[in-house]
C-alpha beads as a LAMMPS data file, in Angstrom:
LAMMPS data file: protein, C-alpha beads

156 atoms
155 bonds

1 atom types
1 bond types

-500.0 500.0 xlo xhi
-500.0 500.0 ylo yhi
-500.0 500.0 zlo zhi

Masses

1 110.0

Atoms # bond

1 1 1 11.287 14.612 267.315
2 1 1 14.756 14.447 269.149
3 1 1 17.863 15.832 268.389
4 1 1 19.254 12.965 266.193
5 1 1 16.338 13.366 263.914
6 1 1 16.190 16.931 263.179
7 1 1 18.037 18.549 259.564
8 1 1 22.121 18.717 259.479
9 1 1 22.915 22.093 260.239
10 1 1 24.961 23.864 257.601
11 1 1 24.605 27.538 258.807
12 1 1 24.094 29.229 262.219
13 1 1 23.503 32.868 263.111
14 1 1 23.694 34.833 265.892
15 1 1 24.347 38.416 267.451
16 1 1 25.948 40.736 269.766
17 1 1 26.719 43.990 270.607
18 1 1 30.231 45.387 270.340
19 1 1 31.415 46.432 273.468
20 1 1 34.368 48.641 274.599
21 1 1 36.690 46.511 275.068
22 1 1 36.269 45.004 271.672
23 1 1 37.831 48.251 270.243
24 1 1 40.679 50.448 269.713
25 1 1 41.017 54.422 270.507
26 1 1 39.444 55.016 267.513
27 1 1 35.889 53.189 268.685
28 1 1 36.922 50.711 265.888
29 1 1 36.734 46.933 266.655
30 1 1 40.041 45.754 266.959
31 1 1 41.015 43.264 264.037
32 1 1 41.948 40.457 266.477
33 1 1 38.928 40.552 268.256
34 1 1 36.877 39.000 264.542
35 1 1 38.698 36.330 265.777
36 1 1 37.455 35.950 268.847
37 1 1 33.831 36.624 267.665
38 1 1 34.228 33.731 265.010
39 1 1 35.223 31.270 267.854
40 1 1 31.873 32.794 269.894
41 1 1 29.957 31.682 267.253
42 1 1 31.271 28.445 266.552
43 1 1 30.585 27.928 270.250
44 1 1 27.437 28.673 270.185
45 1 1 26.673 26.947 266.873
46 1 1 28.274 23.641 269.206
47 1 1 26.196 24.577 272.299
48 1 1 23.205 24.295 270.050
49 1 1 23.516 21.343 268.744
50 1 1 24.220 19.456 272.201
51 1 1 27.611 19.517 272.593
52 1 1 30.714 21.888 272.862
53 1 1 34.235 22.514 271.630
54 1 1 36.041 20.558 274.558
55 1 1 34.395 17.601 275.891
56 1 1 35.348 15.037 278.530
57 1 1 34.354 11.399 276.987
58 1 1 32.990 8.253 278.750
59 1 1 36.144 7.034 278.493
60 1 1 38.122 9.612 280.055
61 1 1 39.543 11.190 276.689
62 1 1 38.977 15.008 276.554
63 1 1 38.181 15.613 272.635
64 1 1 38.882 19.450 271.559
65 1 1 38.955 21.221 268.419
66 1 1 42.474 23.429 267.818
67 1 1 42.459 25.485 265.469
68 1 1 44.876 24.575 262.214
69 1 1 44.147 27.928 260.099
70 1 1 42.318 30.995 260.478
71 1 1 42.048 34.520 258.185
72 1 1 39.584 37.714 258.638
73 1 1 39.277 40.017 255.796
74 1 1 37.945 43.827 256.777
75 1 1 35.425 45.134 254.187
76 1 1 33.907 48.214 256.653
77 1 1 34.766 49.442 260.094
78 1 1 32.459 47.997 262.834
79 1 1 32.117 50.264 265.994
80 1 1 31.363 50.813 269.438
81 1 1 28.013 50.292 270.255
82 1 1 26.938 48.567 266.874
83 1 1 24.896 45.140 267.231
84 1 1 26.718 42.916 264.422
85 1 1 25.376 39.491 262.654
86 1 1 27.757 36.627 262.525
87 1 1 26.859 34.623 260.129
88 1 1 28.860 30.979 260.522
89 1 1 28.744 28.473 257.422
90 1 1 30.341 24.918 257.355
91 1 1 32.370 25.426 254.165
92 1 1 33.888 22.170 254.576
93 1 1 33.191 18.812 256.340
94 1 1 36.322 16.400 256.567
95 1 1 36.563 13.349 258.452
96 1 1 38.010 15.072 260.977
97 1 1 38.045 18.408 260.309
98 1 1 35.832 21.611 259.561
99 1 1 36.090 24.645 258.014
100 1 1 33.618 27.604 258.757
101 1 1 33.163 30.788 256.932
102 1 1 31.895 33.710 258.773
103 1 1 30.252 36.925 257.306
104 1 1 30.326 39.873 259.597
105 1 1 27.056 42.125 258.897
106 1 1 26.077 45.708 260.898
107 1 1 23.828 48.567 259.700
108 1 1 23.210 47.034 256.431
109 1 1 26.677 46.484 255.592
110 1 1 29.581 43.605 255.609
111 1 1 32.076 44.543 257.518
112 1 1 34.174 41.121 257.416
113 1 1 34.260 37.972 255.882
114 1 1 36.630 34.899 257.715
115 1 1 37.171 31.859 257.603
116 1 1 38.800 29.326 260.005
117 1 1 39.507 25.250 259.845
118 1 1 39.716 23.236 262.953
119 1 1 41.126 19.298 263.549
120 1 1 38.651 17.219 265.870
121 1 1 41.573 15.552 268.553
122 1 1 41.895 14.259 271.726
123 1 1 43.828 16.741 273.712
124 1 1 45.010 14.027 276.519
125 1 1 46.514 11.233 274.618
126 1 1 50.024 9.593 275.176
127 1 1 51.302 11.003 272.259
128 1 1 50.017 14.339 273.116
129 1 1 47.348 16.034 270.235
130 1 1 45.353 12.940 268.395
131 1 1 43.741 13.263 265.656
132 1 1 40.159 11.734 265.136
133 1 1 37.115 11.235 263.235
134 1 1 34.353 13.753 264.597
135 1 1 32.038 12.004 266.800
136 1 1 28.734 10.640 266.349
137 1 1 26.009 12.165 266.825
138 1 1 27.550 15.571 265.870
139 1 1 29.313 14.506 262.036
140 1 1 25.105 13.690 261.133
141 1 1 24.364 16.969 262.698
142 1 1 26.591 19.278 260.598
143 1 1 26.499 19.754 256.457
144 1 1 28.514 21.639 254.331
145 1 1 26.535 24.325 252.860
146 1 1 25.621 24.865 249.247
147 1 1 28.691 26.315 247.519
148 1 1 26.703 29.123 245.528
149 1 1 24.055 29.953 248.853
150 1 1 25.332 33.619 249.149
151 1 1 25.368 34.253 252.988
152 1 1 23.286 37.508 253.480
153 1 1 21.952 39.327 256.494
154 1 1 18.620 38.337 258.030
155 1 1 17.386 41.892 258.068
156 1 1 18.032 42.552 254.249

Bonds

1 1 1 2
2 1 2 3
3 1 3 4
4 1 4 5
5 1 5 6
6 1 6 7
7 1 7 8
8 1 8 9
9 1 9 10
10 1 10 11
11 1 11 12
12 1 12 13
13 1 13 14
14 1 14 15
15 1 15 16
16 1 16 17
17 1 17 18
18 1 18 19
19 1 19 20
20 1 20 21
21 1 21 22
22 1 22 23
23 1 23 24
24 1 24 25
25 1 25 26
26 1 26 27
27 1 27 28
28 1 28 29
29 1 29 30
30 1 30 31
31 1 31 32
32 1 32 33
33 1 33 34
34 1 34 35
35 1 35 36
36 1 36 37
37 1 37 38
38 1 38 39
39 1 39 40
40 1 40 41
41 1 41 42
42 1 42 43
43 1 43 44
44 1 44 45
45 1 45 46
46 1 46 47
47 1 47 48
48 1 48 49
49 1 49 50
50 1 50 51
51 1 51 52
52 1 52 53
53 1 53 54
54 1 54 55
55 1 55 56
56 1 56 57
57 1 57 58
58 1 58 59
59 1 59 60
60 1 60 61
61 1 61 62
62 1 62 63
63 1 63 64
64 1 64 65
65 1 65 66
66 1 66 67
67 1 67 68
68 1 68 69
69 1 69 70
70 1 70 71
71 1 71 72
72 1 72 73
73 1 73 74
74 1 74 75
75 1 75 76
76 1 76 77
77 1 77 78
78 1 78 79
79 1 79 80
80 1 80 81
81 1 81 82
82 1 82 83
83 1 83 84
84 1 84 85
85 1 85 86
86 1 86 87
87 1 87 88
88 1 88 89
89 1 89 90
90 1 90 91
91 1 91 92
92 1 92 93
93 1 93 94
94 1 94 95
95 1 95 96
96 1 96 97
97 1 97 98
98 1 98 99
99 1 99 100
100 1 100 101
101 1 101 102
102 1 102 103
103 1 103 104
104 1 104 105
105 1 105 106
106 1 106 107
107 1 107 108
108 1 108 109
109 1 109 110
110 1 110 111
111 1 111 112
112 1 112 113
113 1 113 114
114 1 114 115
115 1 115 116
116 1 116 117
117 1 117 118
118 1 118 119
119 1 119 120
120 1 120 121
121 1 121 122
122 1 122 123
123 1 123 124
124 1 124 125
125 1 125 126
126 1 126 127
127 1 127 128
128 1 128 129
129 1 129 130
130 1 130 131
131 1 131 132
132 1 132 133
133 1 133 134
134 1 134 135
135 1 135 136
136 1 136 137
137 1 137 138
138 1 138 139
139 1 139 140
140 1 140 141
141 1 141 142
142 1 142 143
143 1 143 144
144 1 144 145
145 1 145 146
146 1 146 147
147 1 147 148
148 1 148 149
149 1 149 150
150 1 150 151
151 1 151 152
152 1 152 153
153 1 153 154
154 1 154 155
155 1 155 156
């Protein structure tokens, strides 16, 4: 079976451990670094299906994926040391867009819940940021996941 034939992927987890740098004085992560742990995952979530979130095409155009909205909501303090579950969800599945929603789970609790949309473009064009349809083969390799799945942590 290749790549092309396996299931759309509507959800993608993975882990890591938070490290110092992640947090503030108070061994707290740092509410900007979510952020940066949601855009981890989506890279990975890329990575594993082939490709990645800037690309240099046959052609020469170098197709990206900026980011148009993004939004964290803090439910429980995640700290130093803790290994945390991102759990990354296509919410949405434009043309040319997608939307993710990200559950943040340590210790048996959810500690955050985000959400971020990003435009598929080419980055290099003459009129500076394109936008385009999301390539082939990756739009038959992503699907929006069922509305009422509840997103839970693989160790619950």
């Amino acid at each position: 079976m290749t790549a092309a034939d396996a299931a759309p992927v509507s959800e993608f987890r993975t882990t890591r451990r938070v490290e110092f740098a992640d947090t503030d004085l108070g061994g707290i992560v740092h509410f900007a670094r979510f952020f940066v742990f949601m855009e981890s995952a989506e890279h990975e979530l890329m990575r594993s299906l082939g490709t990645s979130v800037h690309v240099t095409a046959e052609d020469g155009r170098v197709i990206g994926w900026p980011r148009v909205a993004a939004r964290c909501d803090y439910l429980a303090p995640l700290r130093f040391g803790e290994v945390v579950e991102i759990v990354l969800r296509v919410a949405r599945k434009g043309e040319r867009s997608m939307t993710y929603d990200a559950e943040f789970h340590a210790g048996g609790r959810l500690c955050a819940r985000g959400r971020m949309s990003s435009v598929c473009c080419v980055l290099n064009g003459p009129a500076g940021l394109e936008p385009i349809p999301i390539p082939e083969p990756l739009a038959s390799r992503l699907a929006e996941a069922a509305a009422e799945a509840p997103v839970e942590a693989a160790s619950r």
